[in-house]
C-alpha positions as CSV (number, residue, x, y, z in Angstrom):
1,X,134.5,121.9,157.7
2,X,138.4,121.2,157.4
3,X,140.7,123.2,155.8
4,X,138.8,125.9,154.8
5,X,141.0,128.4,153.2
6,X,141.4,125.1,150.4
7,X,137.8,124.8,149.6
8,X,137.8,129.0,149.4
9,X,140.1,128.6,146.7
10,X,139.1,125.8,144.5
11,X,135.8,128.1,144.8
12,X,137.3,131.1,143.9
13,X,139.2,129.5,141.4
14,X,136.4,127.5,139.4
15,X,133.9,131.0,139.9
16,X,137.0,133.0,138.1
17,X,137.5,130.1,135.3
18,X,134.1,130.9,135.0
19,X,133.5,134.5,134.3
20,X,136.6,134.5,131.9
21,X,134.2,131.5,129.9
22,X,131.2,133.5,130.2
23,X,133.5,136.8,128.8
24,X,135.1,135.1,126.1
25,X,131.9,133.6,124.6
26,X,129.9,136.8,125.1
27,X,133.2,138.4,123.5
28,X,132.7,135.9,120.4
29,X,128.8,135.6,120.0
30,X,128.2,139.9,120.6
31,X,131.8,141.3,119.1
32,X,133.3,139.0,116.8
33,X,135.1,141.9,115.1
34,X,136.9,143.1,117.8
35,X,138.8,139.3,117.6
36,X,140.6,140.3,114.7
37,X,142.2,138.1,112.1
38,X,140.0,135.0,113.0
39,X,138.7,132.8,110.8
40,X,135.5,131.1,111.2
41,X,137.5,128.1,112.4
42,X,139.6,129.9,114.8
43,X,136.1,131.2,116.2
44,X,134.6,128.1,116.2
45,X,137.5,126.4,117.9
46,X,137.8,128.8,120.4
47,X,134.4,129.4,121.2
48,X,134.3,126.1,121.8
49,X,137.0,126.0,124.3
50,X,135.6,128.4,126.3
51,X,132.3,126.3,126.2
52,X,134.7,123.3,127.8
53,X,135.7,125.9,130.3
54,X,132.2,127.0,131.3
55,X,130.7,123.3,131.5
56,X,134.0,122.4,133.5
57,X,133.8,125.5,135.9
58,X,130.2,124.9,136.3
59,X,130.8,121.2,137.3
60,X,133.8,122.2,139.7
61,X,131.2,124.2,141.2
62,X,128.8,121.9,141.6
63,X,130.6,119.1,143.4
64,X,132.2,121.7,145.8
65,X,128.8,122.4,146.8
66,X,127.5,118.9,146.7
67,X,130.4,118.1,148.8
68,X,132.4,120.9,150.6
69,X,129.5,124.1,150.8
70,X,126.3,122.8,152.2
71,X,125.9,121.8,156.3
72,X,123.7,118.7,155.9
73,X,125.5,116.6,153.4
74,X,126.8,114.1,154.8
75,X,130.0,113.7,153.8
């Protein structure tokens, strides 16, 4: 595989977007009073960012090892 250190950190990078989605939501959903003065909009709106950011982690993931992580695919 070419250019290793890249791939290492796209991967890095998309497993760290990651884990800061997955704290945030578990942040909103488990502790919603330590947010402070959110509304239920400001919640909702920001819950659902982090959503974006987990699906979109999650796919960058996913095409690095489709693509960049496995041995035998062909690309």
């Amino acid at each position: 595989m070419k250019n290793k250190r890249l791939i290492n950190a796209l991967q890095l990078q998309a497993e760290s977007d990651k884990e800061k989605a997955l704290m945030a939501l578990e942040l909103l959903v488990n502790n919603p009073v330590g947010i402070g003065d959110h509304t239920a909009t400001d919640m909702y709106k920001d819950a659902e960012i982090a959503l974006r950011n987990l699906a979109d982690a999650e796919d960058r993931l996913q095409v690095l090892k489709d693509y960049y992580l496995t041995e035998s695919n062909g690309h």
